[in-house]
N, C-alpha and C positions, 0 to 999 in steps of 0.2 A: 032872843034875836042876836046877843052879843056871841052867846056858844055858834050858832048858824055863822056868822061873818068869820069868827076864828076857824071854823070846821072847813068855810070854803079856802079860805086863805093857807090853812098847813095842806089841804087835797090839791091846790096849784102849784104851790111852793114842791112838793112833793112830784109830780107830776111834771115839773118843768126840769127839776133836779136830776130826773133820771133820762128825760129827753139829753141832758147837757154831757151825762156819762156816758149815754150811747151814744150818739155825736160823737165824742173826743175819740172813744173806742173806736168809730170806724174811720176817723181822720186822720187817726197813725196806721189804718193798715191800705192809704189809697198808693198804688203804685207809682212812682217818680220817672217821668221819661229818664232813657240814659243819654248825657250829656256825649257828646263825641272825646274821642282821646287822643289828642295831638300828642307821639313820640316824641320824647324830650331828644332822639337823635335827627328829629325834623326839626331843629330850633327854628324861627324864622322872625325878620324884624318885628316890629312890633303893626306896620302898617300889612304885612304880608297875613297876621295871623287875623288881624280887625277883615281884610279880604275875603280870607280864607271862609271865619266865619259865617262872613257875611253869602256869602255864596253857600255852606249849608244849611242855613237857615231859609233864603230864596229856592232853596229845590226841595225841601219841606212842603213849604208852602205850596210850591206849584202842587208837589202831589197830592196835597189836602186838597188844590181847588178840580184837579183833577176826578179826585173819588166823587167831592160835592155834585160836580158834573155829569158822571158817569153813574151816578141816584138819582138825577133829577131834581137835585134839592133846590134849584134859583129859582124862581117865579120868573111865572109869565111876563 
């Protein structure tokens, strides 16, 4: 009974081990949005650029809820 409890315990320990290597394998190849690139010849204060983003961040969004929209995807 004790070989059975060892036998299950290395076949999950085993079995969880390589779920965690492929996981990490495909965690480093998921694609990162690209962030936008302010020209350092645009400098702009500091509340100009907090605006700035803030407005492309808000027209993101609208087109996310646009696509949502134009799939169907809100419930009834």
């Amino acid at each position: 009974m004790d070989k059975l409890f060892k036998t299950a315990f290395l076949v999950i320990y085993t079995v969880g081990l390589i779920f965690l290597i492929v996981l990490q394998e495909r965690w480093g190849k998921k694609d990162v949005p690209p962030r936008p690139i302010i020209s350092e010849a645009s400098r702009c204060q500091y509340l100009e650029c907090i605006l700035r983003e803030k407005n492309l961040v808000l027209g993101a969004l609208d087109k996310s809820w646009k696509l949502i929209g134009s799939k169907r995807l809100f419930p009834d």
